[in-house]
C-alpha positions as CSV (number, residue, x, y, z in Angstrom):
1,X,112.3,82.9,101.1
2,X,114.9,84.2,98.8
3,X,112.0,84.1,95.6
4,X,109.9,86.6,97.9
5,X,112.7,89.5,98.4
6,X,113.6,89.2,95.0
7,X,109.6,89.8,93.8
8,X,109.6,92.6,96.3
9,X,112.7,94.1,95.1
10,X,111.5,94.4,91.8
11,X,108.1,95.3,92.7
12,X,109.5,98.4,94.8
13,X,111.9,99.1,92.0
14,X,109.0,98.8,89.6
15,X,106.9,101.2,91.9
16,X,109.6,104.2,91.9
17,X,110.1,104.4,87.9
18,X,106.2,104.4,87.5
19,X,106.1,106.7,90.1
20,X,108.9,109.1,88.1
21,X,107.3,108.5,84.8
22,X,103.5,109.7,86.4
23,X,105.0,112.7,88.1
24,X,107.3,114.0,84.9
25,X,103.8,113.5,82.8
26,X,101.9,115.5,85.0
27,X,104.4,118.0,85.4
28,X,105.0,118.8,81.9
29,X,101.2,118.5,80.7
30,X,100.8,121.0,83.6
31,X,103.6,123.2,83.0
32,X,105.0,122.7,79.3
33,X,108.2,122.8,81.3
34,X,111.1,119.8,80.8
35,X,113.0,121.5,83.9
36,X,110.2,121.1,86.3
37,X,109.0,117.4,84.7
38,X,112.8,116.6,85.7
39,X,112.3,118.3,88.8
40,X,108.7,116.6,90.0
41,X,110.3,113.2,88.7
42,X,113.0,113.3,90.6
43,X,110.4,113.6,94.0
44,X,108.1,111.0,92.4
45,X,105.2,109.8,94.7
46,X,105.5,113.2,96.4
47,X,104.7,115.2,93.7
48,X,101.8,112.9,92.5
49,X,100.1,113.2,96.2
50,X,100.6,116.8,96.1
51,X,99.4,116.7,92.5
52,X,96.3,115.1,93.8
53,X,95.5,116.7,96.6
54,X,96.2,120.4,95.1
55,X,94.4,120.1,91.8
């Protein structure tokens, strides 16, 4: 049992920094901005959605 939370810890940890490194891509191919990549990367998945469903 113990192998499974430790796959899913790192898969969820694994999940978040892709999450950060799509949303600071976006944002700064979007807006030529380093604040706002910072910004969007720090929201993550959030940004990505709205990203998504905006453009």
């Amino acid at each position: 049992m113990e192998n499974n939370q430790t796959i899913i810890k790192k898969t969820v940890k694994n999940g978040i920094t892709f999450g950060s490194a799509l949303a600071m891509v976006i944002s700064y191919v979007t807006w030529q901005s380093v604040g706002w990549a910072i910004i969007h990367g720090l929201f993550s998945w959030v940004y990505v959605i709205y990203f998504l469903i905006k453009y």
